[in-house]
C-alpha positions as MATLAB code, in Angstrom:
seq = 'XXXXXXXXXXXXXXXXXXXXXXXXXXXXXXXXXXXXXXXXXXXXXXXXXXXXXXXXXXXXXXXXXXXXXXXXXXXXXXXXXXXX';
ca = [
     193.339  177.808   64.847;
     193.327  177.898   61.291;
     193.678  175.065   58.995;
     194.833  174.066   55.115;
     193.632  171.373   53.151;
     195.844  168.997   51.624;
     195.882  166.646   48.566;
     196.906  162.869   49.854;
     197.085  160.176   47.646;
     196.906  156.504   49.286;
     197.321  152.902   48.352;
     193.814  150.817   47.947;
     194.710  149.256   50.563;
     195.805  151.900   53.035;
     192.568  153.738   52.079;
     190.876  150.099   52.779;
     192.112  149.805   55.979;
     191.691  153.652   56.880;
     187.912  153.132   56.284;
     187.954  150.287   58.307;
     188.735  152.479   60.893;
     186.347  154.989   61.234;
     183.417  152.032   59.967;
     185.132  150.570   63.632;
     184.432  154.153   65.360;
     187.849  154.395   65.825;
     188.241  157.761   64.500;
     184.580  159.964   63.202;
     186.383  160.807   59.741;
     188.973  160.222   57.564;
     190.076  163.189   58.449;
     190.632  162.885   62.047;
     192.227  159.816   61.397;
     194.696  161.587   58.749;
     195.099  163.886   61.407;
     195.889  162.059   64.343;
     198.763  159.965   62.163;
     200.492  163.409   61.728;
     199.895  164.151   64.877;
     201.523  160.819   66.550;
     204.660  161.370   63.555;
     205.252  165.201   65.091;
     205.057  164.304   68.401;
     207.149  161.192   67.832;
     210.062  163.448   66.486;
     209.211  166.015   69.055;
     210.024  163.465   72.221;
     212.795  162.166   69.719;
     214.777  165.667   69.468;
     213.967  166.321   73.558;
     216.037  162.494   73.929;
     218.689  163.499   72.128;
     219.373  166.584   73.550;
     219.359  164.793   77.000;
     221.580  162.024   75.670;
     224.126  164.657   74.707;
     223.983  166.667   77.544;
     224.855  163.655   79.827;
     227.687  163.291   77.094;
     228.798  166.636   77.606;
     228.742  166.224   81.241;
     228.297  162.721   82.397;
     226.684  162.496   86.299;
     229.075  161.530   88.927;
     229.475  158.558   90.895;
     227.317  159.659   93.732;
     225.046  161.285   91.410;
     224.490  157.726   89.625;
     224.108  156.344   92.740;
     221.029  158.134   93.705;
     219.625  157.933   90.696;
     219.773  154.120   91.006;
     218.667  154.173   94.297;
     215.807  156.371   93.970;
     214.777  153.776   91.043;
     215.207  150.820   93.361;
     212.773  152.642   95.580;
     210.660  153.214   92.918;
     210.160  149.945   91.934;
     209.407  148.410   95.658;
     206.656  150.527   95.913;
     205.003  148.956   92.735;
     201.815  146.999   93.533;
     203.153  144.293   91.060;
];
């Protein structure tokens, strides 16, 4: 995989706490850290898009009574088999 460098500018204090960081071990570099933000933001829009598109299909065509049923009772089930 290729990659680009990119210019950032941060707050003191977002840098601060970004050092922080990898001082902690958190993340090896700045970089990585920098990195794994975007990466959490993309895939948080990524699972975001996939919800809505499930949201309006079931708008589009909403399950039926028995089909609501099962789902609740396979949840149920679900649920007493927990460990809790």
């Amino acid at each position: 995989m290729t990659s680009d460098q990119i210019a950032v500018r941060l707050p003191s204090e977002l840098l601060s706490a970004l050092d922080d960081l990898v001082a902690l071990g958190v993340f090896p570099t700045r970089a990585a850290a920098v990195r794994a933000g975007i990466e959490t933001i993309t895939e948080r829009q990524r699972r975001r898009a996939i919800d809505a598109a499930i949201v309006e299909g079931y708008r589009k065509t909403p399950p039926t009574s028995a089909e609501a049923h099962a789902a609740l009772t396979s949840l149920r089930d679900a649920i007493a088999e927990e460990p809790w």
